[in-house]
C-alpha positions in Angstrom: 0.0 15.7 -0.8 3.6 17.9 -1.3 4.5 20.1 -3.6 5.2 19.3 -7.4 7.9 17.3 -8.6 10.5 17.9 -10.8 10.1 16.7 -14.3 11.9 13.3 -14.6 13.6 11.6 -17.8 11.9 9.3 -20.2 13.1 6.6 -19.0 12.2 7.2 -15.5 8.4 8.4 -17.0 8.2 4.9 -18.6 9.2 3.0 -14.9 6.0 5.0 -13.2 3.6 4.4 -15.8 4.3 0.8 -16.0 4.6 0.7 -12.2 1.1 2.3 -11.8 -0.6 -0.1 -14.2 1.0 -2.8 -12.9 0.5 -2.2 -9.2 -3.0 -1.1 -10.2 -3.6 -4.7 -11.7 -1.8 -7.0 -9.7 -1.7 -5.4 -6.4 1.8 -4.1 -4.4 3.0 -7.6 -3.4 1.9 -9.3 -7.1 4.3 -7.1 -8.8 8.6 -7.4 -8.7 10.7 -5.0 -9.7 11.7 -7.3 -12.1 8.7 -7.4 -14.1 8.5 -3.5 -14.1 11.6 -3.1 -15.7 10.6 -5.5 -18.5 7.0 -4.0 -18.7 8.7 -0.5 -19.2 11.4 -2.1 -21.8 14.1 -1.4 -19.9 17.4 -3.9 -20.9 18.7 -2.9 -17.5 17.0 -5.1 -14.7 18.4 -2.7 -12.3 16.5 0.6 -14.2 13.8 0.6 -10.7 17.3 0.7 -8.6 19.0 3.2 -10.1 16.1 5.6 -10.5 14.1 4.9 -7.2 16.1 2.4 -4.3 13.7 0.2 -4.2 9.8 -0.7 -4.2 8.7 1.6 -1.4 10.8 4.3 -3.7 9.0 3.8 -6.9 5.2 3.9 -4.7 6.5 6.5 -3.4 7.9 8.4 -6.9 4.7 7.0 -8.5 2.1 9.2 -5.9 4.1 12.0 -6.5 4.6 11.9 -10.4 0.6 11.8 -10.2 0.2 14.6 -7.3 -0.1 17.9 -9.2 -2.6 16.9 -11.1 -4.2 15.2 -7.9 -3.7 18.8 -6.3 -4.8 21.0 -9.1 -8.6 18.7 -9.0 -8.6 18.6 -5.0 -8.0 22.2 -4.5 -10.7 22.9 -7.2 -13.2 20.4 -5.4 -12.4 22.9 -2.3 -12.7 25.7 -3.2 -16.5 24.8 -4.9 -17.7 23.7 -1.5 -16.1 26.7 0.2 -17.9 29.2 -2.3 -21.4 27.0 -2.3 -21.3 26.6 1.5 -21.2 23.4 1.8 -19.1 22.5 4.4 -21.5 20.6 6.3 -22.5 18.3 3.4 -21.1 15.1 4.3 -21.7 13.8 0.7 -20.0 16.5 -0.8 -17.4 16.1 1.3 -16.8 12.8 0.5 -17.2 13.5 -3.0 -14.3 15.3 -2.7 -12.2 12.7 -1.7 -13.0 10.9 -4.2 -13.5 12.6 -7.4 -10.0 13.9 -7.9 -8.9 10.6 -8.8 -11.4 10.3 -11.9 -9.8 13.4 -13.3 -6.6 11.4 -14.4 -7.0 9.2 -17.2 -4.5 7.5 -20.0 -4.9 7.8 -23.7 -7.5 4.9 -23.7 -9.7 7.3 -20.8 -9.2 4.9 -18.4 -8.4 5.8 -15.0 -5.0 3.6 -14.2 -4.2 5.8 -10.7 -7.4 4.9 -9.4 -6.9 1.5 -9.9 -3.1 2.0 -8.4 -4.5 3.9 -5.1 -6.8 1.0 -5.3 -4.5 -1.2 -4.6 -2.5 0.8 -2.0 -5.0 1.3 0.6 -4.9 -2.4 0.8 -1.1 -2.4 1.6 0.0 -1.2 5.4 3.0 -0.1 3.7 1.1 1.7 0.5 -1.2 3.1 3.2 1.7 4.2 5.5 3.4 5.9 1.9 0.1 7.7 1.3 -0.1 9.1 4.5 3.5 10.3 4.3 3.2 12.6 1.5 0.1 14.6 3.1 1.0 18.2 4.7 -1.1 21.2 6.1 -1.4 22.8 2.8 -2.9 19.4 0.8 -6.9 20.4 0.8 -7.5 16.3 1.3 -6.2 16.8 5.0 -8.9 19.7 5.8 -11.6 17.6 4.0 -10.9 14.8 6.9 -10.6 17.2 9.5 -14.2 18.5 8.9 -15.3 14.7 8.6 -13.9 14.1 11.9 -15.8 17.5 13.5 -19.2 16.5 11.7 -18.8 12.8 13.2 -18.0 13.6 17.0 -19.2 10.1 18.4 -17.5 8.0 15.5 -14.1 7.0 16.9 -11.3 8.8 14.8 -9.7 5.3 13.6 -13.2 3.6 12.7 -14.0 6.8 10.7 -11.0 6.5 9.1 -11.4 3.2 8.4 -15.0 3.5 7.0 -13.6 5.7 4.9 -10.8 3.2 3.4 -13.1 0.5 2.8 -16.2 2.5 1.0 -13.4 4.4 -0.9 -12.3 1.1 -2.0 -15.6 0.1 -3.0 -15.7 3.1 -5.1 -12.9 2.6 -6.8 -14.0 -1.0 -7.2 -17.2 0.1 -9.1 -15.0 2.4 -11.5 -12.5 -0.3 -12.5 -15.1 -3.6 -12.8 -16.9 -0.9 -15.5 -14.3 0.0 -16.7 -12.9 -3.5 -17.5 -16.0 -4.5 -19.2 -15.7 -1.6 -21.8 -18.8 0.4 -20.4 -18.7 4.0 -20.7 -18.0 5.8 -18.0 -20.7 8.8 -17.9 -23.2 5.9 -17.6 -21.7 5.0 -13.8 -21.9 8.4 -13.0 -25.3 8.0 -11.1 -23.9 5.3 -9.6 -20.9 6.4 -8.5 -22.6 9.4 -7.0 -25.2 6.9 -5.0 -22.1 5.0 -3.6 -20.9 8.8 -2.4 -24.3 8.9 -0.7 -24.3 5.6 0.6 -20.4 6.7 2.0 -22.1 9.2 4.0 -24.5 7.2 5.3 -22.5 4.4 6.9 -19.8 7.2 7.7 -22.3 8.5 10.7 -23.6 5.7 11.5 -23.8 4.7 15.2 -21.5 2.2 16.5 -22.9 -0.4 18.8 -21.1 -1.9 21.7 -22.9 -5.0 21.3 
């Protein structure tokens, strides 16, 4: 995921955050940077512009603003199923993916980057943004690498793409419960079911029918 990022000015602060809910609610193509300037209170329609270029510039300043925290919960996910030897443990694994994201909340304890990472793995171009942003020393990469070597007779892309789709589901569950005011320790059971049920259809067979 990159190193840290430098600390940015309020008004560039405001811009994310409003990017991230929006984006997170609407989706990357429901949202203009029109209407995240006026959701952040900005008088100047060109704030987005002059702090990030463009869209692709404020997903990207948006994953990054969020990524040492992101970091920080990954590396400690990690380093737990390094000590417990549990490298083999596809749910845990996946867990690890996954959990991270629940570790960043707003002021209300909702989780607003979950939904906004939601929303970008259904976007090529979020997707392709994501991807960007990885490097050798983000503990995400080596937590698909070992996916990949416990899965030798799942294609690489269909893994992959198992992946995407049951993370989205994930996320899914999180933000439907949330958006009907539940509490959140209540989903943990599920949540961790929808891990299992990750693994499962992560190994399963594929058919050339």
């Amino acid at each position: 995921m990159g190193n840290a990022v430098a600390p940015r000015k309020a008004g560039a602060l405001s811009l994310l955050a409003a990017g991230e809910k929006l984006f997170g609610l609407h989706g990357i193509a429901g949202v203009s940077i029109r209407q995240v300037n006026f959701a952040a209170g900005m008088s100047n329609n060109s704030a987005v512009t002059y702090h990030f270029g463009d869209k692709a510039g404020l997903l990207t300043a948006i994953c990054m603003w969020r990524m040492p925290q992101l970091l920080e919960a990954a590396n400690a996910e990690y380093e737990k199923i390094v000590a417990e030897d549990h490298l083999d443990d596809v749910s845990t694994l996946i867990g690890a993916l996954l959990r991270p994201y629940l570790a960043i909340k707003d002021e209300d304890g909702r989780h607003p980057h979950a939904a906004f990472i939601n929303q970008l793995l259904r976007s090529r171009e979020g997707r392709a943004i994501r991807t960007s942003l990885y490097d050798d020393s983000d503990p995400t990469l080596r937590i698909l690498q070992r996916l990949e070597e416990l899965h030798p007779n799942v294609p690489k892309v269909l893994l992959h793409y198992r992946l995407r789709i049951m993370g989205m589901a994930f996320f899914d569950a999180l933000i439907e419960w949330e958006r009907q005011d539940h509490d959140l320790e209540v989903l943990r059971f599920t949540l961790d079911e929808l891990i299992n049920e990750i693994a499962n259809m992560s190994a399963a067979a594929c058919s050339s029918e």
